[in-house]
C-alpha positions as a Markdown table, in Angstrom:
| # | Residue | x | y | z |
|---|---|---|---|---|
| 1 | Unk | 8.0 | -39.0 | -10.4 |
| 2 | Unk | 4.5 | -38.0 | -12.0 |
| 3 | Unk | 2.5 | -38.5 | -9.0 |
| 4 | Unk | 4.8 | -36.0 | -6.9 |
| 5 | Unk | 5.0 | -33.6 | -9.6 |
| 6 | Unk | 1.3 | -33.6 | -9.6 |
| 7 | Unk | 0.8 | -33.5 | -6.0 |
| 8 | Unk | 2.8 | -30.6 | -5.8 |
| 9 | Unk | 0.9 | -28.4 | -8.5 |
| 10 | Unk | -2.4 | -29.2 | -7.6 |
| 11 | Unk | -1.2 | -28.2 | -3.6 |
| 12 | Unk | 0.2 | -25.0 | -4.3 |
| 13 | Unk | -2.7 | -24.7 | -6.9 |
| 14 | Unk | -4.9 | -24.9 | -4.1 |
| 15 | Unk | -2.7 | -23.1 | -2.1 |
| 16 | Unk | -2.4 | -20.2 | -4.6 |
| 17 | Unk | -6.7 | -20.4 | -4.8 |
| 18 | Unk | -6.9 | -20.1 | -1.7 |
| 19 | Unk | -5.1 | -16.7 | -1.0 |
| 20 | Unk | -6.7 | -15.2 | -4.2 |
| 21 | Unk | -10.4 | -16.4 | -2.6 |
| 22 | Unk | -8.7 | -14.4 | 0.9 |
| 23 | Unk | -7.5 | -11.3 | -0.6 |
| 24 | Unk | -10.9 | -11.2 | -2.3 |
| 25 | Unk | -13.4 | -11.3 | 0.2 |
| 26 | Unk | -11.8 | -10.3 | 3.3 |
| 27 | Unk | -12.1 | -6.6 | 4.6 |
| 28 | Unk | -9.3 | -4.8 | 6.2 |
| 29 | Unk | -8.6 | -5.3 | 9.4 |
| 30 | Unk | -9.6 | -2.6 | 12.2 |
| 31 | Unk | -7.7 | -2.4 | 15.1 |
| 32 | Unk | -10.3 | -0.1 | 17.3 |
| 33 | Unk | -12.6 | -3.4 | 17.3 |
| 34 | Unk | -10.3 | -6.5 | 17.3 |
| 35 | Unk | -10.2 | -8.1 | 20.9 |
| 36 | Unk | -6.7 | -8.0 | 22.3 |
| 37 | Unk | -4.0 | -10.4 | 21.5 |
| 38 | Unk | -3.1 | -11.0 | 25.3 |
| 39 | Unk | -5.5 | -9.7 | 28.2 |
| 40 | Unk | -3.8 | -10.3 | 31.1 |
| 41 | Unk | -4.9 | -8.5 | 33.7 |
| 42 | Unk | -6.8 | -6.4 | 31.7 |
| 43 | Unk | -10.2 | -6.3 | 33.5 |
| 44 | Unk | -11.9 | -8.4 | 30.7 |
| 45 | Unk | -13.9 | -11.5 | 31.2 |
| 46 | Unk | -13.4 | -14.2 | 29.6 |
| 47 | Unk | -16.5 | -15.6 | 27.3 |
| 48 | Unk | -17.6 | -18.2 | 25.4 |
| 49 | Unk | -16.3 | -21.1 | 26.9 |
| 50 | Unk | -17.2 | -23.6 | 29.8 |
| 51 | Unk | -14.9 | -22.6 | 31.6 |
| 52 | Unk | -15.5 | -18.7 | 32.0 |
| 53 | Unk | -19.1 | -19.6 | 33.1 |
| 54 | Unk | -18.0 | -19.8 | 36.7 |
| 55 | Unk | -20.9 | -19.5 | 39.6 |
| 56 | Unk | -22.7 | -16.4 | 41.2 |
């Protein structure tokens, strides 16, 4: 019963430490730079992958 209490604090420990060390160093997010979530037929190429380097 000691071990799984333990377990449990020291995950949501780490869990909480975690989010604090998030909230403290991220910058908000702006949505005039973010790529979009789907771009379907959007006219954008696709990049940085194997696959999108297709032939000339």
């Amino acid at each position: 019963m000691k071990t799984r209490r333990l377990t449990a604090i020291v995950a949501l420990a780490s869990l909480g430490a975690l989010i604090a060390l998030d909230l403290g160093w991220s910058k908000p997010l702006d949505p005039y730079k973010a790529p979009p979530l789907l771009a379907l037929g959007s006219g954008q190429a696709a990049s940085g992958a194997h696959c999108a380097a297709l032939p000339h």
